[in-house]
Structure formats: C-alpha cells, structure tokens
TILOMAR-780882 format. One line per 2 residues: number of its first residue (from 0); for each residue z, x, y of C-alpha. Coordinates in nm, 4 decimals, always signed. Each point is the difference from the previous one (the first is absolute). Layout:
NUM> Z,X,Y ~ ...
END
This chain:
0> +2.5227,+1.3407,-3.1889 ~ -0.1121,+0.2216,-0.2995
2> -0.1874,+0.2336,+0.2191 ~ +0.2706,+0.1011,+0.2340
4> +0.1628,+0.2728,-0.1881 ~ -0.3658,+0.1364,-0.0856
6> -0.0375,-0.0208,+0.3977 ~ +0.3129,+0.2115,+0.0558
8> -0.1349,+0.2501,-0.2640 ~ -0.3518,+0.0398,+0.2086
10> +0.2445,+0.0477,+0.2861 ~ +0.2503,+0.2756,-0.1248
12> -0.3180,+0.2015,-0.1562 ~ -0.1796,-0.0470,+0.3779
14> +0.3434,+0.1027,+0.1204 ~ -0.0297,+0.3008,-0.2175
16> -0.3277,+0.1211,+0.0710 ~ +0.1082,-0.0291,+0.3974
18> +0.2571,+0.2551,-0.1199 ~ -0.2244,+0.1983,-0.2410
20> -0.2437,+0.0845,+0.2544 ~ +0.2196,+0.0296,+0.3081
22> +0.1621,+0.2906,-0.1252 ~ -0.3411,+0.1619,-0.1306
24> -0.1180,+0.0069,+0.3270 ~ +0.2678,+0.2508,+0.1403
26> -0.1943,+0.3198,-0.0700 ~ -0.2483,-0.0138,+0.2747
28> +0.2373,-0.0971,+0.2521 ~ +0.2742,+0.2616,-0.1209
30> -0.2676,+0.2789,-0.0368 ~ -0.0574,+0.1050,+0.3732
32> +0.4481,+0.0619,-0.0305 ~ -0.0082,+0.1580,-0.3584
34> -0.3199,+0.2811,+0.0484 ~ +0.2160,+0.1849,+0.3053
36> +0.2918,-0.0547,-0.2172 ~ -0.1137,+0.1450,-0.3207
38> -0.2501,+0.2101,+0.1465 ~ -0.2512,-0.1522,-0.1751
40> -0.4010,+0.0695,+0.0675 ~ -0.2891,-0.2951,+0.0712
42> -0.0961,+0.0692,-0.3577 ~ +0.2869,-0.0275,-0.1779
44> +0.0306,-0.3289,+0.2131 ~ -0.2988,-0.0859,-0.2093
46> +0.1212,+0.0697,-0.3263 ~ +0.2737,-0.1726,+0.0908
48> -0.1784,-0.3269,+0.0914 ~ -0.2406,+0.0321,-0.3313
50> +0.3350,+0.0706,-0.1846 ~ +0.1722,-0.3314,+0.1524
52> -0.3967,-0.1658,-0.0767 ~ -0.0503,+0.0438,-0.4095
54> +0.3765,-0.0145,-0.0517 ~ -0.0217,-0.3612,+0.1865
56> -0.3651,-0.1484,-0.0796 ~ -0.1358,+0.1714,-0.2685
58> +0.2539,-0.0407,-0.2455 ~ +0.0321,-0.3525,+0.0435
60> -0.2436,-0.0712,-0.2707 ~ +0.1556,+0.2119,-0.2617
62> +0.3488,-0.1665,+0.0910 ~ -0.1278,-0.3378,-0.0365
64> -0.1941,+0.0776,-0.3338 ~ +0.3645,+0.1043,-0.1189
66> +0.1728,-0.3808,+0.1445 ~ -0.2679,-0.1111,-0.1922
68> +0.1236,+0.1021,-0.3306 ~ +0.3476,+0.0287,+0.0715
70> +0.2123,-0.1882,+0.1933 ~ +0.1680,+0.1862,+0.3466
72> +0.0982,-0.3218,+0.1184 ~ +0.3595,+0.2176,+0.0166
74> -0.1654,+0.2352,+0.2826 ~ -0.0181,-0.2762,+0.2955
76> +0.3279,+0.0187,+0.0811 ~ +0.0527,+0.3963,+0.0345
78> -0.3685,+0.1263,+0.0928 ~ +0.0660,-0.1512,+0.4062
80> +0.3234,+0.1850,+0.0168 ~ -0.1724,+0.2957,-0.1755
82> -0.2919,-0.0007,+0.2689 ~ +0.2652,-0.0389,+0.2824
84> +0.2187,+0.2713,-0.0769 ~ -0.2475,+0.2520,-0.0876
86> -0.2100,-0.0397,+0.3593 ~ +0.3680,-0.0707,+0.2090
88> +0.1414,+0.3514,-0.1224 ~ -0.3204,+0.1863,+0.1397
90> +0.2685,+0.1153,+0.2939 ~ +0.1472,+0.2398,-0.2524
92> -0.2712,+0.1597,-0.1383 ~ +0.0449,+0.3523,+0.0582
94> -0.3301,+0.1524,-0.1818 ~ -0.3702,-0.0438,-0.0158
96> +0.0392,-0.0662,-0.4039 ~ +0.2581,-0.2707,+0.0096
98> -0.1871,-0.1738,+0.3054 ~ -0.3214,-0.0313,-0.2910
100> +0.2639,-0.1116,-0.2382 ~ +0.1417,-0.2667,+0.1986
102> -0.3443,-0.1380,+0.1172 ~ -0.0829,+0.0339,-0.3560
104> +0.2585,-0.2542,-0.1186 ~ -0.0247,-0.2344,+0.2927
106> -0.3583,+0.0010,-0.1046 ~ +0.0666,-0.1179,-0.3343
108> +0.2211,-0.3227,+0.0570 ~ -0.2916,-0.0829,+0.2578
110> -0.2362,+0.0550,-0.3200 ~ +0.3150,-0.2369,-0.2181
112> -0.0015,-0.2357,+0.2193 ~ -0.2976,-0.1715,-0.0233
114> -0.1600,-0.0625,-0.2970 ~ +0.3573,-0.1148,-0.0993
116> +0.0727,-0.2516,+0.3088 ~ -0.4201,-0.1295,-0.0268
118> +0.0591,-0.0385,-0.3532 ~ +0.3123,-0.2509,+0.0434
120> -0.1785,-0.1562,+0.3097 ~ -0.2425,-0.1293,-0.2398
122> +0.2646,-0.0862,-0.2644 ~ +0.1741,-0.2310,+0.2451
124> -0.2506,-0.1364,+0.1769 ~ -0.2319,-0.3366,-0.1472
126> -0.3947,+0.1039,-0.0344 ~ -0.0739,-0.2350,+0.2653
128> +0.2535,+0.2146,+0.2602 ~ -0.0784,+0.3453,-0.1586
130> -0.2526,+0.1004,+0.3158 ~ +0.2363,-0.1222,+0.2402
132> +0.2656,+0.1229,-0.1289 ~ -0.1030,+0.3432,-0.0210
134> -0.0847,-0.0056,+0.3454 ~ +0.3570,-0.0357,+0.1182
136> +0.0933,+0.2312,-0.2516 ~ -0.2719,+0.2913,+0.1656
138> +0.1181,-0.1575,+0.3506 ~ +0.3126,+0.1138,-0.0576
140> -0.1051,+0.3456,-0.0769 ~ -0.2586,+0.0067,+0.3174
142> +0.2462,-0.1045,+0.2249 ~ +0.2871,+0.2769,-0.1484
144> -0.2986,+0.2489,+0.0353 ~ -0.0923,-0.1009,+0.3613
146> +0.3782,-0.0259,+0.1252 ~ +0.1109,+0.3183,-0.1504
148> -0.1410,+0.2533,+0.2570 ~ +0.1573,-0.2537,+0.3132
150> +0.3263,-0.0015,-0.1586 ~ +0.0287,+0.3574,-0.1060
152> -0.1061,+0.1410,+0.3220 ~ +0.2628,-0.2363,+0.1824
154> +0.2723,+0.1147,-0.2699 ~ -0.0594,+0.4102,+0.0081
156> -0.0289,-0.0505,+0.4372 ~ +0.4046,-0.0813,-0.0303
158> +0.0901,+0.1419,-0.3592 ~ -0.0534,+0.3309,-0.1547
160> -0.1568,+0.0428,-0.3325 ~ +0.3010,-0.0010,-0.1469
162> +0.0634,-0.3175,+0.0301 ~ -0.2769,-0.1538,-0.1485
164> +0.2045,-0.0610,-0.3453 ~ +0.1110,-0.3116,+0.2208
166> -0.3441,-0.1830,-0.0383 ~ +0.0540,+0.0603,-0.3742
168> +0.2684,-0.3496,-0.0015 ~ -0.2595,-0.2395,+0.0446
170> -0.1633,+0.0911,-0.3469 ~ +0.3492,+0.0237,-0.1573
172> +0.0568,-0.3705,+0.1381 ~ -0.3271,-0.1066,-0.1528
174> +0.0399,+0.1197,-0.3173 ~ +0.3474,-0.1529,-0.0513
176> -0.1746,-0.3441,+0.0821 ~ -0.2553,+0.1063,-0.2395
178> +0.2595,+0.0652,-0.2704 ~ +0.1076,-0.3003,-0.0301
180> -0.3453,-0.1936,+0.0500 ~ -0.2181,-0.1833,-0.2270
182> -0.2397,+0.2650,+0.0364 ~ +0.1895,+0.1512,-0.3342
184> -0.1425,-0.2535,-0.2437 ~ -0.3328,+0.1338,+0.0430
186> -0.1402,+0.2936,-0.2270 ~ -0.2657,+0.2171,+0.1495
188> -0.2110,-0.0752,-0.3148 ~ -0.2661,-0.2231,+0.0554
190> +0.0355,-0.3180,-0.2376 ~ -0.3636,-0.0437,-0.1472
192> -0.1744,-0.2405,-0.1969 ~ -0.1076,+0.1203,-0.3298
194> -0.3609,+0.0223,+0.0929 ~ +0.1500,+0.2166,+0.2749
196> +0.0697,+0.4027,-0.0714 ~ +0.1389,+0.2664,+0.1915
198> -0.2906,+0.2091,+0.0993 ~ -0.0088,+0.3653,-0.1607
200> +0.0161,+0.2733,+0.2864 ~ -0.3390,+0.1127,-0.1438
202> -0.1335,-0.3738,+0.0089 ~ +0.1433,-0.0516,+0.4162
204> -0.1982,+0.3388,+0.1095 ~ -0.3334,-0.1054,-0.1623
206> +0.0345,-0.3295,+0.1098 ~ -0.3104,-0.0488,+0.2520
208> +0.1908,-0.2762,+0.1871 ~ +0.2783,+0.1146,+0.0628
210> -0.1559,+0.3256,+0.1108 ~ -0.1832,-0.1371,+0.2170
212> +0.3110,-0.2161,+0.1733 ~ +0.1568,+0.3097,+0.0396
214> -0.2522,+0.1853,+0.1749 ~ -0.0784,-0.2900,+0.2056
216> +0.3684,+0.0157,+0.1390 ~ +0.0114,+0.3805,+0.0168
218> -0.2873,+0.0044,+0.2370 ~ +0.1765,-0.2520,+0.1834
220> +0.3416,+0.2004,+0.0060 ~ -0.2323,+0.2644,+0.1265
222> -0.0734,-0.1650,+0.3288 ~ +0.3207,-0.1297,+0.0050
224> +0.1921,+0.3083,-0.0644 ~ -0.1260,+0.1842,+0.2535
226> -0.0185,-0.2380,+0.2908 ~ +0.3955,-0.0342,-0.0474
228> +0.0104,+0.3787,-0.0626 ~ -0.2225,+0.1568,+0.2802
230> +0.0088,-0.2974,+0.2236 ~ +0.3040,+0.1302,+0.2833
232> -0.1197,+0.3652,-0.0389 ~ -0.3203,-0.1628,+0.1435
234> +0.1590,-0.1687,+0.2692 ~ +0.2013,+0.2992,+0.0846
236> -0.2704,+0.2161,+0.0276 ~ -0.1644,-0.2298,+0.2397
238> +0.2201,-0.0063,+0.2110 ~ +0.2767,-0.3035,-0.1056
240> +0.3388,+0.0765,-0.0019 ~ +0.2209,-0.0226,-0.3324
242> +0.1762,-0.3016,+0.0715 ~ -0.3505,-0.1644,+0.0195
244> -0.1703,+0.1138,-0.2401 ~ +0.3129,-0.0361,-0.2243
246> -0.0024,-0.3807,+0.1074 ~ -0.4306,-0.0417,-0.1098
248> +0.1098,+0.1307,-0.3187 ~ +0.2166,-0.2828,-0.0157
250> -0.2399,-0.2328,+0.1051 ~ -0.1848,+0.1027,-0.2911
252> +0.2200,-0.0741,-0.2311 ~ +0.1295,-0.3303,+0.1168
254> -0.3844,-0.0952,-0.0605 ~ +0.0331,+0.1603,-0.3324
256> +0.3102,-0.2185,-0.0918 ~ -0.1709,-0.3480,+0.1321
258> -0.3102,+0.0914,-0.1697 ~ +0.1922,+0.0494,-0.3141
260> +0.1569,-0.3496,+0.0679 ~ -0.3287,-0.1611,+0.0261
262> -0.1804,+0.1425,-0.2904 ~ +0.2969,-0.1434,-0.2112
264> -0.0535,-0.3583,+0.1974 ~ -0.3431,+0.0203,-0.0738
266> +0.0574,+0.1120,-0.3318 ~ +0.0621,-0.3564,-0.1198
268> -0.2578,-0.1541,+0.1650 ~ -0.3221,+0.2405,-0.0754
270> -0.1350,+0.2623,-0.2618 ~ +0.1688,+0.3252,-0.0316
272> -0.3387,+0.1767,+0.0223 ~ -0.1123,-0.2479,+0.3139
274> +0.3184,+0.1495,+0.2101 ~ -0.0001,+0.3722,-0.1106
276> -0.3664,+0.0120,+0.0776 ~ +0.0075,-0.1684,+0.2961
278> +0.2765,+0.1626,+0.1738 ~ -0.1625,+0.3209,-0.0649
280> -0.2955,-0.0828,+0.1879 ~ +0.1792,-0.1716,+0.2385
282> +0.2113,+0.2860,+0.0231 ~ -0.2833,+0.2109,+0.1236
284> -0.0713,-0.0733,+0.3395 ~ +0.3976,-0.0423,+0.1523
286> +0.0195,+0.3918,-0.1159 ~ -0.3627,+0.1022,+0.1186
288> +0.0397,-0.1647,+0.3383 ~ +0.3659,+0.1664,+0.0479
290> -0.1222,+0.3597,-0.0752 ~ -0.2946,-0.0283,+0.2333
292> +0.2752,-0.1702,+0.2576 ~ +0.3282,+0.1836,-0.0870
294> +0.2384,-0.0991,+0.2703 ~ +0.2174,-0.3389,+0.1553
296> -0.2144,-0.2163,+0.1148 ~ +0.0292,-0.3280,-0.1230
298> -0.3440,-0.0004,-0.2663 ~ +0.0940,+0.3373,-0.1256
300> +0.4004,-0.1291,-0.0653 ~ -0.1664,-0.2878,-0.1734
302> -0.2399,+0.1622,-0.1773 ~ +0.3127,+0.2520,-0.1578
304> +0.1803,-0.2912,-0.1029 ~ -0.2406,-0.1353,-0.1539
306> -0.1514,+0.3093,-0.2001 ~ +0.3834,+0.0010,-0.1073
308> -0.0174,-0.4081,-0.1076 ~ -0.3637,+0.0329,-0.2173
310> +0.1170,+0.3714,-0.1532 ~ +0.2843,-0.1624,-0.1185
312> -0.0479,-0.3413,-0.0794 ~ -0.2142,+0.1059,-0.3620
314> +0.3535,+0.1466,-0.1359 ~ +0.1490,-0.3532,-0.1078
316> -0.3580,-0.1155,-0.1607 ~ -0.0216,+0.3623,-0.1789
318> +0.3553,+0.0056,-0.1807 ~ -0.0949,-0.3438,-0.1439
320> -0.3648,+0.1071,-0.0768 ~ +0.1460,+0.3240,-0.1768
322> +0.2547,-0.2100,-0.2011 ~ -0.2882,-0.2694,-0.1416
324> -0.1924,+0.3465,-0.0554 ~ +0.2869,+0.1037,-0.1989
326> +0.2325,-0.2808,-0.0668 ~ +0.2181,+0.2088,-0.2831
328> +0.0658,+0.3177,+0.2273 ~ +0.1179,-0.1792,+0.3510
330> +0.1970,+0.3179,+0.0305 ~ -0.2657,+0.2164,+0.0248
332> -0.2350,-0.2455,+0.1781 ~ +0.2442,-0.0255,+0.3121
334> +0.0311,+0.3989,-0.0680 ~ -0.3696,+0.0401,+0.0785
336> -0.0379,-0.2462,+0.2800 ~ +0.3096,+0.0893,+0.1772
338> -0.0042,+0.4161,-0.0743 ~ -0.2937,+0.0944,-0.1259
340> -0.2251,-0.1232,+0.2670 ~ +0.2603,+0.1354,+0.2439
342> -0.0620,+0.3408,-0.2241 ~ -0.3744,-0.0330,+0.0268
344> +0.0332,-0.0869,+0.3948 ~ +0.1388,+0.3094,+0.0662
346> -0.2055,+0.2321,-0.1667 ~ -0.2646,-0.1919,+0.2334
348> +0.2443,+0.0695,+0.2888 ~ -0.0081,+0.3336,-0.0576
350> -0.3940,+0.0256,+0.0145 ~ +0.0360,-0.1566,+0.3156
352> +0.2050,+0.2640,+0.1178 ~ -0.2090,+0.2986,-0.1162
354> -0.3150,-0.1963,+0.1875 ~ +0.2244,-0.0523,+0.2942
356> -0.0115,+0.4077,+0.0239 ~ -0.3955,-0.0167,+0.0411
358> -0.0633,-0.3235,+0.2193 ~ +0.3104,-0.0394,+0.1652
360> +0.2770,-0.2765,-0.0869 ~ -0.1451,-0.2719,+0.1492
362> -0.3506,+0.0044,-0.1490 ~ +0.1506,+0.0134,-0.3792
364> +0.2272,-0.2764,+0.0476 ~ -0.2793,-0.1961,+0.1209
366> -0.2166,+0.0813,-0.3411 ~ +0.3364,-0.0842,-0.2022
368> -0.1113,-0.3539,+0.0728 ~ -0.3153,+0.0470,-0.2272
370> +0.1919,+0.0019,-0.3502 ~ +0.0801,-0.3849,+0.0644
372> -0.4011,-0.0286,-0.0640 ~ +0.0553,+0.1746,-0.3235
374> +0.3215,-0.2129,-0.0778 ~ -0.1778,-0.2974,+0.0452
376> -0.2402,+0.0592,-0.1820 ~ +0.2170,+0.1113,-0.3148
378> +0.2085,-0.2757,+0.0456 ~ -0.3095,-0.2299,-0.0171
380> -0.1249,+0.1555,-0.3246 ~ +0.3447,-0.0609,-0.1932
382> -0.0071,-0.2499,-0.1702 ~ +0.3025,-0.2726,-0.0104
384> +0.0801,+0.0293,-0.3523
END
C-alpha cells in the first residue's frame, strides 16, 4: 500500500501537465480573433509565435539547470495559476506591446513547468516504474495539447474573449489540491550518490552524448513540429473544410498521446535505445505514405495516426535516457528533452516553411519525414551511459 500516495503524485503532476499545456495551446486558436483586433500583420504573427517558442522550449534547460541547484519545489503550486491567468486575460489586451508581454509570461510557466513536474515524476516514482510513469505524466500533457483547440473553439463560439478568465478556475482548483499534497516533501535537487556530481554547464554542452540525444530528438521535433503546425493549412488549401481538417489534427495527436503511452509500457520491458530507434524508423513510412496520400480515406487516417503514435512514443524512453546521461541535473535533462528539442523542432519547422515557398506545402512536408533517418541514426550512435 506504500506506493499509493507515490501513484497519486504521478497523477496530480499528469493532471498538471494536462493543464500546463492546455492553456499553451490558446495562441493559435485565438490568433485568427486577435490580428483583426489589434491590427496586427502576418509577420508580427511570427514574432509572436517565435516569442511564445524560446520563452516556452528553449528556456527549459536553463530553468531546470537552476532546480538543479536550488530547490523551486515552492513554484508548483503558483506557476499553473500563473500560466492560466496570463493567456485567459488576452481579451483585454489593448496594444501590440502588452499582447508580446502576455505571451511572453505565459511562455515562461510553460518553460517552469516542466523540468520542475519531470523532475518530481522521477522523485516519486520506483526505477522499475520511472518509463511508465513518465508516460502518463507526457500523456497528460498530449492530451491537454490535443483538447485545447476543440474546447477553445467551442468556448469563444458562445463566449467572448472576455470571458476566458473563467477557464482560469480549473488551475486554481489544482493547485489548492497541490498545496496540500505530498508532492511538497520533494526538493527539486537531485539526491546523488557521492560518486555522482552535478554536471558543470561547461561539462553538459561538451558532453558528446548528450549532444547527440538532443539532436536526435530535435530532428524528430522537426518532423513533428511541423506536421501539427502546417498540417490543416494543408488540408485547407486542398480543399477540406476547417472543421475537418481541425478534427485530422486531432487525430494526430490522439496517436501522439497513445504512442507516448506505449513507449512508457515498453519502456520496462526493452532498451531505451531499442524503442527510440525503432520508432523512428518505424515512424517513417505512416508520415511518407500520408503526404503522398493526404486525405480521408481509411490508409491515409491510419497512416496519420500512426506517424502521430511512432513520433511520439521515443519521448518517455528519452527523458529517462537523458536522466541516466545526467543523473545529478534531472532538471535540466527533462529541460532538454521536453523544451529544447521542441526549440530545435521549430527552428526545423521554420525551414520547412521557407522550402514550402519554393516547392509548394505539400512537397516539404513530405521531405520533413527525412530527419527521422538522421534521428535514428544519432540516437543509435549514443551510447547508454
């Protein structure tokens, strides 16, 4: 009976990251309402995404080198709340400046969030249910992500703007029950052995491993990046309406979330390595196949689900990888798996784009299935230790 309150820790910080990245997926639903609003030009749309992108992903490491050497334990409780209330009060925005400022901040508790909720996963969870555990805890987060845009879109059809500080109550709930859990006992600092030190920032950038980790899961954020990105602009342009293509977006990202699930099943049961490898390869023909069949018949639905399931499944197997990799700086392990890639994805995104401009949309997203060669093969040349 030991293991139950650790169980209802995994739960609250899955709970959480539901919460964390439901509200960080807002922007691109509330931007086609905000641009006529504020006036605001396609590239300063841009900035504004790149803006809501570093503030979000690629800070994540430097936060979690920081939980790594002092304890933020504190910050769980406020940073949801934080998140909430900065995205729920975009209504009242009234200027271009203070819409960058708000993004900014919302941004940042995205970027809080998780190294410090991966970092007490693994503090609460037994070695022998870390992989699995982290799944739930990044199922949580995929299924927040893939339910935001349904649930905002059915929320702004009946309420104005204004009323989004109403969504910002669920996060207030949550972080009352987190108040008062036994999540508090737990310092962000990792407890090492004595043959264990906390790596140097110096020491982390010129190790080759984790280097190479990290690029292997950028390239794989590329693909995945921009098939969630550019994949209803696609469908819109040929033809599909916006319900539908709204709804293969979703598809996506429920195979994303059971992917996620599996890799952390798996996770117990096979090499780290074995699973990130193979789900990038495996992960290559599902997204081919739907690129050079982009539509709703039945192969092409499966084949998006399932580019969604093998892009996602390497994420549990990676966070667990990073932390043996660095076992005294979880913080900024989860920071690079869980941000940094993201980070690195979308500077591979925006390549896409720019080639998009010269070949047309569909031909680029089709070649953004080629980095998983490249992840694979990076991932295969890392070694486990």
């Amino acid at each position: 009976m030991n293991h139950i309150p650790f169980r209802v820790n995994v739960a609250l910080l899955s709970a959480g990251h539901f919460l964390n990245d439901f509200y960080c997926n807002f922007l691109p639903i509330l931007l086609p309402v905000i641009i006529p609003q504020l006036g605001l030009s396609l590239t300063l749309s841009g900035l504004l995404i790149m803006v809501m992108s570093i503030t979000s992903n690629l800070l994540q490491p430097v936060f979690g080198y920081i939980m790594d050497k002092h304890d933020w334990r504190r910050l769980l409780v406020p940073v949801l709340p934080f998140g909430a209330i900065c995205i729920c009060t975009i209504g009242f925005v009234t200027s271009k400046s203070m819409l960058f400022f708000v993004i900014a901040l919302t941004g940042l508790s995205v970027s809080l969030f998780h190294p410090l909720g991966s970092t007490l996963v693994a503090k609460s969870s037994s070695p022998q249910n870390l992989s699995s555990d982290m799944s739930y805890y990044i199922a949580g987060g995929n299924i927040g992500f893939a339910l935001a845009p349904l649930a905002l879109v059915a929320f702004t059809a009946v309420y104005p703007l204004t009323s989004l500080p109403w969504l910002i109550l669920p996060s207030i709930l949550l972080a009352a029950i987190l108040s008062q859990s036994k999540l508090q006992q737990f310092s962000t600092i990792p407890a090492h052995s004595s043959s264990q030190r906390a790596l140097r920032l110096g020491e982390v950038l010129a190790n080759r491993s984790v280097i190479k980790l990290n690029l292997a899961m950028g390239l794989r954020c590329w693909t995945h990046t921009s098939v969630s990105t550019f994949l209803p602009l696609l469908l819109i342009h040929a033809g599909y309406s916006s319900l539908l293509s709204g709804s293969l977006l979703t598809l996506f990202l429920v195979g994303c979330t059971a992917g996620g699930l599996a890799g952390g099943w798996l996770g117990k049961r096979c090499s780290h390595k074995s699973i990130i490898v193979g789900s990038l390869l495996l992960g290559l023909l599902p997204t081919w196949y739907f690129f050079t069949h982009a539509g709703t018949e039945l192969l092409s639905l499966a084949a998006l689900f399932f580019s969604g399931f093998f892009l996602l499944s390497p994420q549990p197997s990676s966070l667990v990888w990073a932390n043996h990799l660095m076992p005294a700086n979880a913080g900024m392990a989860a920071g690079m798996m869980l941000g940094l890639s993201f980070g690195l994805g979308s500077i591979g995104t925006a390549i896409t784009a720019a080639l998009a401009d010269y070949i047309g949309l569909s031909t680029a997203l089709l070649l953004t299935s080629l980095p998983l060669l490249l992840a694979a093969s990076f991932a295969a040349a890392t070694p486990t230790k």
